[in-house]
N, C-alpha and C positions, 0 to 999 in steps of 0.2 A: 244922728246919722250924718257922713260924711259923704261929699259930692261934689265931684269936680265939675268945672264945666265943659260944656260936648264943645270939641274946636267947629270951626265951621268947614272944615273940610267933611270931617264925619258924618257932618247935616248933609253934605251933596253927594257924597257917595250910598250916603240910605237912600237918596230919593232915586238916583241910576239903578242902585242895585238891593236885591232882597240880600239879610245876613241871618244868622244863626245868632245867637246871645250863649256864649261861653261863661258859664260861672266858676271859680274858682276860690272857695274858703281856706286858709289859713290863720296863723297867730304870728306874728310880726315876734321883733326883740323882746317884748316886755310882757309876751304871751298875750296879747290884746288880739281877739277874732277880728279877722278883715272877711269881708268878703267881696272878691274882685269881678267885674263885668266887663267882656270882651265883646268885639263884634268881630264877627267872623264874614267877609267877605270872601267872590269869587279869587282875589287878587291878592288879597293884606287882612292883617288882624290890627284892630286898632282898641285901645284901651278905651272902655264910655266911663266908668264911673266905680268906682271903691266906695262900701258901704260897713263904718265898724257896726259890730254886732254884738260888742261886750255884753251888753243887757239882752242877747238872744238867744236862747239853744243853739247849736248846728246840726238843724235836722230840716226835715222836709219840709215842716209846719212852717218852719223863720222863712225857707225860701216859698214857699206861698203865699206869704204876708208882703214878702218883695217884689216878688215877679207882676204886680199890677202895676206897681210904681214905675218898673221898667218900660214894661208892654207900652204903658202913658206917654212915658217921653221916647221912649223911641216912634212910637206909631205903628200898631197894629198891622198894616199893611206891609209892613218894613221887614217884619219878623216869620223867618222859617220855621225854627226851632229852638227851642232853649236846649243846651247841655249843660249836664254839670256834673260835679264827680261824688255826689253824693247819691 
């Protein structure tokens, strides 16, 4: 699994404000599954974290195996809604 790190700006606009979690699954050049995670504020959308998923299905199950991992590091409190386009 692939994971950038959250900037520190991102950490203080969770804690001012509640976001939404945008996901977005694709295949990059080499057909390698990404799946991307957004935060969605009242103001700006800021990129948290890219996850490949070669070894995953792209279905609901893969994103219910993820969506804990996320909830974790962003913080429960933090989070609206998850969207996604699946």
């Amino acid at each position: 699994m692939i994971s950038m790190n959250i900037s520190w700006e991102s950490r203080l606009i969770r804690k001012l404000y509640r976001c939404y979690i945008m996901v977005d699954m694709w295949s990059n050049k080499r057909n390698i599954p990404i799946m991307n995670f957004l935060t969605y504020f009242s103001r700006c959308t800021i990129f948290f974290k890219s996850v490949d998923t070669s070894d995953l299905q792209k279905d609901k199950k893969t994103l219910f195996k993820i969506f804990p991992e996320v909830v974790k590091e962003m913080g429960l409190e933090n989070i609206i809604k998850f969207i996604s386009d699946n």
